[in-house]
Structure formats: structure tokens, C-alpha cells
C-alpha positions as CSV (number, residue, x, y, z in Angstrom):
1,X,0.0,0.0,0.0
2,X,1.4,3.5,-0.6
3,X,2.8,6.1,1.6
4,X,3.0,9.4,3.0
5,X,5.6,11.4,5.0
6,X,4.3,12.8,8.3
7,X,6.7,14.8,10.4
8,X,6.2,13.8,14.3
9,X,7.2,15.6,17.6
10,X,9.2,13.1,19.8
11,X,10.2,12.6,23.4
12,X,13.4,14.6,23.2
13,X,11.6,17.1,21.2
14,X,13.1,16.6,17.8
15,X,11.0,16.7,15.0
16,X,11.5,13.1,13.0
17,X,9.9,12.1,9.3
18,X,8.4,9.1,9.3
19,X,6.2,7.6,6.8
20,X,2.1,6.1,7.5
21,X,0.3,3.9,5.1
22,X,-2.2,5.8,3.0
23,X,-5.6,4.4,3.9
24,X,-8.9,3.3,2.6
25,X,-11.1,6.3,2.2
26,X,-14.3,5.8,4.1
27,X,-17.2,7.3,2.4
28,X,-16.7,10.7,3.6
29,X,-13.1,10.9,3.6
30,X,-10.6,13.0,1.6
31,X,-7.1,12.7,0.6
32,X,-5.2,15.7,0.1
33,X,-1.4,16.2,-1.3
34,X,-0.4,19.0,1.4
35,X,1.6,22.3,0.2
36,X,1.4,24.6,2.7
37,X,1.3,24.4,6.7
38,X,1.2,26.8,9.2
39,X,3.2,27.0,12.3
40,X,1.2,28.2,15.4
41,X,2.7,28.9,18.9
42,X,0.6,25.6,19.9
43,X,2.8,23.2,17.8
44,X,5.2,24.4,20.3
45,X,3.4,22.5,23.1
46,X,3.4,19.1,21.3
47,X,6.7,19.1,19.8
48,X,7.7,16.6,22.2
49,X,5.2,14.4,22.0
50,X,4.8,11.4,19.6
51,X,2.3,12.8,17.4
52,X,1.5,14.8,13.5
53,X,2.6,18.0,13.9
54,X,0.7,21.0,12.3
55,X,-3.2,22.2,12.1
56,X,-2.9,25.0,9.8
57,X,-3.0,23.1,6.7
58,X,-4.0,23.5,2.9
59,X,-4.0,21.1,0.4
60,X,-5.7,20.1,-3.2
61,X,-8.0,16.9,-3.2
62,X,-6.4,14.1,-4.7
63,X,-9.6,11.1,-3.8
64,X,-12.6,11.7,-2.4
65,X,-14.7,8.9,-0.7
66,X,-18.0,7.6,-2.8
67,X,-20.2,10.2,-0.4
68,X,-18.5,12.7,-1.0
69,X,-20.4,15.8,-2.4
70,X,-18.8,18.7,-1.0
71,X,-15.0,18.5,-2.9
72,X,-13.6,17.3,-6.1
73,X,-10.0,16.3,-7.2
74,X,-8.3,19.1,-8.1
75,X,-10.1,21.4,-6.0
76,X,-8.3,23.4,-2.8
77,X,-9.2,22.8,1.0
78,X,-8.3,23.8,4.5
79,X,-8.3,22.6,7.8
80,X,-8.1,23.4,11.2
81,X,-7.9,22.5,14.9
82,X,-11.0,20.4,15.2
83,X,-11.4,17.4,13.4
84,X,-15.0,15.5,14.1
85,X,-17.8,16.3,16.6
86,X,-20.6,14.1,17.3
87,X,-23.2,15.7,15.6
88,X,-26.0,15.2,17.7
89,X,-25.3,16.7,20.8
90,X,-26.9,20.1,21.9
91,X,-23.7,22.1,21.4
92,X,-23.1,20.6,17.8
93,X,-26.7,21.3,17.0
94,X,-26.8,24.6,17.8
95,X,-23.9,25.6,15.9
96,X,-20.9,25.2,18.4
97,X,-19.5,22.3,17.5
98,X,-16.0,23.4,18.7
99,X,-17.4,22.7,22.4
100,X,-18.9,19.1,21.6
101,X,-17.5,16.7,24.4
102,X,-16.9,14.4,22.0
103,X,-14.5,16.8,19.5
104,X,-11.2,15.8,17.9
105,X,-9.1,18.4,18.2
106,X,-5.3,18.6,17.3
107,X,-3.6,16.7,20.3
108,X,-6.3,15.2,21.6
109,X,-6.9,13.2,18.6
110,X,-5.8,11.7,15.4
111,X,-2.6,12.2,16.3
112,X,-1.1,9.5,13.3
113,X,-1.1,13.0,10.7
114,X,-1.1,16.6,10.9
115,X,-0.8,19.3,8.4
116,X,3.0,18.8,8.4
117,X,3.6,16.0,5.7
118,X,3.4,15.0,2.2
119,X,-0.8,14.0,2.5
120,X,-3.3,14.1,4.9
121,X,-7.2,12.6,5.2
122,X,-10.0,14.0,6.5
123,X,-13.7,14.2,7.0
124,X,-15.4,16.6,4.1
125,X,-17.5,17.8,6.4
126,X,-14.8,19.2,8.4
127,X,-12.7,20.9,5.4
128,X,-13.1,24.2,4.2
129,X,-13.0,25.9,0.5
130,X,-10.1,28.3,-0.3
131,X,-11.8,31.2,-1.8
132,X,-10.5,31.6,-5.5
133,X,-8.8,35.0,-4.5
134,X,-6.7,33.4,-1.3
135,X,-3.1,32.6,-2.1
136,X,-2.8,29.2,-0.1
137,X,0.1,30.5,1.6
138,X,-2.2,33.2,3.6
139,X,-4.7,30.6,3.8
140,X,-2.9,28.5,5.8
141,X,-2.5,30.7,9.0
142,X,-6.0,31.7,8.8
143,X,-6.9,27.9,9.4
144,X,-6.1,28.9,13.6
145,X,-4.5,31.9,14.0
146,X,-7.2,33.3,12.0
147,X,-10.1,31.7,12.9
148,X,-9.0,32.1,16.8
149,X,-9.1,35.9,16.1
150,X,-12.2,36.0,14.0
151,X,-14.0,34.0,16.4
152,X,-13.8,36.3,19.5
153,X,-15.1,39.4,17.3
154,X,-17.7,37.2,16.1
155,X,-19.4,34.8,18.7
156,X,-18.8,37.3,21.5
157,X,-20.5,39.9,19.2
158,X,-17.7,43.3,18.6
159,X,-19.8,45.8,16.9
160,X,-18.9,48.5,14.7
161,X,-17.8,51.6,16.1
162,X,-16.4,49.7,19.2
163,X,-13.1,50.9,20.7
164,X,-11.1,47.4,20.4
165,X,-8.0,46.7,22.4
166,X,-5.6,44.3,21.4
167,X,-2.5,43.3,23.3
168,X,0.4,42.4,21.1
169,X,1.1,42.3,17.5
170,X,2.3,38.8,16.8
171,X,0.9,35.9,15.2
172,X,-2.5,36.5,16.4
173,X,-2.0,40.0,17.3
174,X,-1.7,41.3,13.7
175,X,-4.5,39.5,12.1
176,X,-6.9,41.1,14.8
177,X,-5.9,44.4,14.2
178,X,-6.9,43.7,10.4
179,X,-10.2,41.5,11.3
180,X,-11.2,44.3,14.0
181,X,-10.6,47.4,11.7
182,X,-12.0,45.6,9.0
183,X,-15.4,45.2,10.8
184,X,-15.3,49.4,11.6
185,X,-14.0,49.1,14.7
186,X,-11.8,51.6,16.1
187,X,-8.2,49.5,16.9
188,X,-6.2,50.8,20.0
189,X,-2.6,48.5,20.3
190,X,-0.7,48.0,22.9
191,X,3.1,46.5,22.3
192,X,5.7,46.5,24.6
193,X,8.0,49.1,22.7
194,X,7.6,51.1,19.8
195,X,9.4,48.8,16.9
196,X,5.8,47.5,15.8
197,X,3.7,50.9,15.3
198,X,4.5,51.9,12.3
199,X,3.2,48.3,11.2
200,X,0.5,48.1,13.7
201,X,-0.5,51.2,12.0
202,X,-0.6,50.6,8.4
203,X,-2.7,47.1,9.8
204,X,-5.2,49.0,10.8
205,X,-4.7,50.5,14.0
206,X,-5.9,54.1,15.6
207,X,-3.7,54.1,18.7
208,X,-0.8,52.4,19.7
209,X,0.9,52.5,23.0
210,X,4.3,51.3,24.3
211,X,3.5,49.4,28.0
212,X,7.4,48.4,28.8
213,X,7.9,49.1,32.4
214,X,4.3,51.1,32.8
215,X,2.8,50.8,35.6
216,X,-0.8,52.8,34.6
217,X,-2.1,53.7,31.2
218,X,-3.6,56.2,30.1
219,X,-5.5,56.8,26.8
220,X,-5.8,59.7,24.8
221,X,-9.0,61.7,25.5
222,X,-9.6,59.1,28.8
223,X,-11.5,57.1,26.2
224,X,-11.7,53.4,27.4
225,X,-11.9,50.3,25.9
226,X,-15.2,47.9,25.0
227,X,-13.4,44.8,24.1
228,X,-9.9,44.0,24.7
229,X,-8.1,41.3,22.9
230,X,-4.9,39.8,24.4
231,X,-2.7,37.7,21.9
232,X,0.2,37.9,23.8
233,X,2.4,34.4,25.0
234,X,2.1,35.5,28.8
235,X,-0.4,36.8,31.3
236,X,0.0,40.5,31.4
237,X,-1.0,43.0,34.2
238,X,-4.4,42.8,34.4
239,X,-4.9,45.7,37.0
240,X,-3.4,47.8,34.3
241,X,-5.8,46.8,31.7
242,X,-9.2,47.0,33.9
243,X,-8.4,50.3,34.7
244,X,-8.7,51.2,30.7
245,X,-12.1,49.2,30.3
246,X,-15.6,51.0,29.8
247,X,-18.3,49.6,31.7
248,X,-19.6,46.4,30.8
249,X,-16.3,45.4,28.9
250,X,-15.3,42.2,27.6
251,X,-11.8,41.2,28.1
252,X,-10.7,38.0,25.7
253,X,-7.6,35.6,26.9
254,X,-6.6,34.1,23.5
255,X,-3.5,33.2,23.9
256,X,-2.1,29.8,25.5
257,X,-0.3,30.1,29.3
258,X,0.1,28.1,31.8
259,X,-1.1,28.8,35.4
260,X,-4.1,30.7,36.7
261,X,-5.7,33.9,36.1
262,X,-5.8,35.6,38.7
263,X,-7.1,38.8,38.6
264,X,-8.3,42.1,40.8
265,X,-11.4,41.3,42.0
266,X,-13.6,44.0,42.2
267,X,-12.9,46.0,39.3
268,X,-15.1,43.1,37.7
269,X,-17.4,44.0,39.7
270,X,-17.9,47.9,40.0
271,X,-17.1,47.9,36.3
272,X,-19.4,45.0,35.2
273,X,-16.5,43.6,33.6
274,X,-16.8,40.3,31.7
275,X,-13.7,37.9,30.9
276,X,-14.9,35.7,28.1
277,X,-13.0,32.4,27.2
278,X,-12.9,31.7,23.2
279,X,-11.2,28.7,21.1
280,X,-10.5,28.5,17.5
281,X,-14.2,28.2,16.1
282,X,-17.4,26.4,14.8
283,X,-17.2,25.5,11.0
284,X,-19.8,27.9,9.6
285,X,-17.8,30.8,11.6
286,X,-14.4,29.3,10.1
287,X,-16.4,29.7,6.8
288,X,-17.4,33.3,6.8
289,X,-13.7,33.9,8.3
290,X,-12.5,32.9,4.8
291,X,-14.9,34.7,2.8
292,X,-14.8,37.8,4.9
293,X,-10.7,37.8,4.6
294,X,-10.9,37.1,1.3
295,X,-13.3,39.9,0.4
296,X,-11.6,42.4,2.9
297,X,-7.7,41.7,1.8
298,X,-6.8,40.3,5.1
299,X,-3.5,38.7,4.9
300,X,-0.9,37.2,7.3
301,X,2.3,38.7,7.1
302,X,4.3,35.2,6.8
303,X,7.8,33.6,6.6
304,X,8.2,30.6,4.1
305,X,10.4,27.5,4.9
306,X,10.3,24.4,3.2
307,X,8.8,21.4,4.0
308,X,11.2,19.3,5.1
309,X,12.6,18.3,8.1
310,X,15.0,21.0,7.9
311,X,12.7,23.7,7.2
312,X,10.7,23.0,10.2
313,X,13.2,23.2,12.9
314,X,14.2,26.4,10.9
315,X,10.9,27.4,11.4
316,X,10.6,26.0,14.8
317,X,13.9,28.1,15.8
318,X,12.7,30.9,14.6
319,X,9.6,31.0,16.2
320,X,10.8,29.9,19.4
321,X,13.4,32.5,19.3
322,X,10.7,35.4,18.9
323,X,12.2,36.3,15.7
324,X,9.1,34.9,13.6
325,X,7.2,38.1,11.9
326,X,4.2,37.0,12.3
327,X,3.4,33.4,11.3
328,X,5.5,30.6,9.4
329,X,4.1,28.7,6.8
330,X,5.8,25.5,5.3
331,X,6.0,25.1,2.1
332,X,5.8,21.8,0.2
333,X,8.7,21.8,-3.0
């Protein structure tokens, strides 16, 4: 039986090829010949374990299962964090299938592939159309760190006109200042120094404002913020931040850290502050992310590596080594 290359985490944290059997489609299965992956912070976490690395992932169909309706060989497709929900369940039938108990998501599950490797196979109903427009190389960040951003100005509703705060301009950072201005929201960033405002800026943004070593902030015209976004890698100072909120303000942890949040108390209270938790999205969200990118020129600002194993600890070591600007996307030769 044929196969594939997959490139795997490992104990030691070393990325190794190995090759899988291709298998049988089932009836609603697609094969796709990967050639382009991105790299999100959260490949990070697994790197060291045995498992597919990558869930930013494009591809043109190469098979499709005898059900399937939705893609044809030839055509492009996208996928993402979550693989396969139950269907059924209250959560999947109201639209928010991302929250189904029984999910497959990216380390949890399927852990045999990822969207680093020569092919991959996946449910149809859990792929996504690359709108003509899209370069598949700006596609493939959109698949999490996209989607991720999308989905908090979308589920949680953001309106337009809102004053929208977002904390850091990274990988996530910068596609929310794009998605947020984009919707006719007013963008106010926050950075730790000044090398990213000319380019938070130009992305979209109305303010910026340098927080290295701050202790208080203080906004021009003492005009607070609605909903705050924070994309950065660690827990910031959250007394700092309430203090900037409007009433009735939603603050959005996006990012991945380790510990608790722990947080002043009763500013949440006097201020009717909300902190709302968010994860990548349902697929009819992931859908209109697409569209709405590809109809509003929203674009990653990427890195390309090959995809090899080379290329990827390239990647890797860039990205650990904060010199990534803003995401890294493979690139299959």
C-alpha cells in the first residue's frame, strides 16, 4: 500500500519524518497532497510528543470517498484545529460544535497526521474551500491563527464603532488588528516598545501604545476600551488593563499560558467587567472567516520554509526565538 511522510514531535523534542500507510477512504473521507502548513505557537506545546505536527494546513483533493459531495480532485481545502464532533449533541446542534464533548481536536486526537507532511485525510465535512482570490500560503494561518481571532469578534458579538483593544502584534495580534478594523472598529494597540507601530499602524490601527515598564495607562481623551483582545504568549498585568475598560467590557484571553488567572477582584465587579474564554471556532464561523478575509484583503504577514525536516526546525527556531514576523508557513517543494 502507498505512503505518506508525516513529520512527528518526539520525546526529546526533535521533529523526525516518518512515513504512514495511506488508507482506505471511508465514504466521507478526503485525501489531500499538502503544500502549505502553518506554524502556530501551539505546535510548540506538542513538539515533544509522539504525534502529526501542524493544524494549519492546505492542500488540493487528490480522492474523495464515494459520499462525498462537498470537494472534487483538483479542488483546494483547508483545515483546522477540530477534526470530528458528534453531531448530535446540543452544542453541535446549535452551531458550536467546537465545544462538543466528543471533539477531535489537534492533540487530543488523530494524532497519526497533521498538516505537516506530504498528505493528509480528513472528514469533508470538516474541510473548508479556499476562496479563489486566497493565495494558499495566507490561507494556511487563517486555518487557527485566523479563525481564533475571528471567532472572538464574532461569537462574543464586537460591533462596529467599538473601541477594540488588542495586546500584542504577533501571530494572532496582527490578524486582529486587520479582522477588527476591517469590521469598523476603532483598533487601540498595545506593544511592549515602539518597533511594531509603524506596522500596527498601516494594519489598521488608531492608537498604539508602548506598555514596557508602565505601571498605569492612560489613553488619549480618557476614552476606554469595550473589548480587549490579548494575543500575547504570557499573562499580562491585568490591574493595568481594567483600569482602561468601559463599563460592561469584555476582556478575551486568547492566547495559550500556563497557570491561573488571577485577577483584581472588584474592578469586575464595579465595572461589570466580563472575561470571556474563546477557542478557534465552529465551521460555519471558520467559513465566513474565509470569505470575509478574502473579500476584505486580510492577509498574514508570513515567513516561508520548506517542507522538510530542515525547514521546520528552521521554522521552529525561529519562532521559538521570537524572531518569527508573524506566522510561518511550510511550504511543500
Amino acid at each position: 500500500m502507498p505512503s505518506f511522510t508525516v513529520y512527528k514531535g518526539s520525546e526529546k523534542g526533535q521533529v523526525v519524518e516518518t512515513k504512514t500507510e495511506k488508507p482506505e477512504l471511508k465514504a466521507n473521507e478526503v485525501l489531500l497532497k499538502v503544500t502549505h502548513s502553518g506554524l502556530c505557537g501551539t505546535d510548540v506545546h506538542y513538539k515533544s510528543t509522539d504525534m502529526g505536527l501542524g493544524h494549519e494546513g492546505v492542500g488540493v483533493v487528490e480522492a474523495v470517498g464515494p459520499e462525498v459531495t462537498l470537494f472534487k480532485k483538483g479542488e483546494r481545502a483547508g483545515w483546522g484545529y477540530n477534526h470530528d464532533c458528534c453531531g448530535h449533541c446540543k452544542q453541535c446542534m446549535s452551531g458550536n460544535d467546537v465545544f462538543c464533548p466528543e471533539r477531535k481536536m489537534y492533540g487530543y486526537a488523530d494524532l497519526d497526521q497533521g498538516s505537516m507532511g506530504s498528505h493528509a485525510v480528513w472528514k469533508e465535512s470538516f474541510l473548508f474551500k479556499i476562496p479563489e482570490s486566497m493565495a494558499s500560503e495566507h490561507a494556511a494561518p487563517l486555518q487557527c491563527g485566523g479563525i481564533t481571532t475571528y471567532t472572538a469578534l464574532q461569537l462574543y458579538p464586537v460591533k462596529a464603532g467599538d473601541r477594540v483593544g488588542i495586546i500584542g502584534v504577533g501571530g494572532l495580534g496582527h490578524l486582529a488588528i486587520q479582522f477588527a478594523s476591517k469590521m469598523g472598529c476603532e483598533v487601540v494597540v498595545f506593544s511592549g516598545s515602539d518597533s511594531k507601530k509603524e506596522e500596527a499602524m498601516k494594519l489598521g490601527a488608531k492608537e498604539f501604545y508602548a506598555t514596557k515598564g508602565l505601571k498605569e495607562l492612560k489613553l488619549e481623551g480618557d476614552r476606554g476600551i469595550d473589548r480587549l483582545l490579548v494575543t500575547a504568549s504570557v499573562q499580562v498585568d491585568w490591574s493595568m488593563y481594567q483600569s482602561i475598560m468601559n463599563p460592561m467590557g469584555v476582556i478575551y484571553p486568547l492566547s495559550v499560558s500556563e497557570g491561573d488567572l488571577q485577577m483584581p477582584y472588584m474592578p469586575l465587579v464595579v465595572q461589570g467587567l466580563r472575561v470571556q474564554g474563546s477557542v478557534v471556532g465552529s465551521r460555519q464561523i471558520h467559513r465566513e472567516m474565509l470569505e470575509f478575509a478574502a473579500a476584505q484583503g486580510v492577509k498574514p504577514i508570513i515567513q516561508t520554509f520548506p517542507m522538510s525536516k530542515q525547514g521546520i526546525d528552521q521554522a521552529f527556531e525561529a519562532l521559538e526565538g521570537g524572531k518569527m514576523r508573524y506566522r510561518g508557513v511550510l511550504v511543500a517543494q
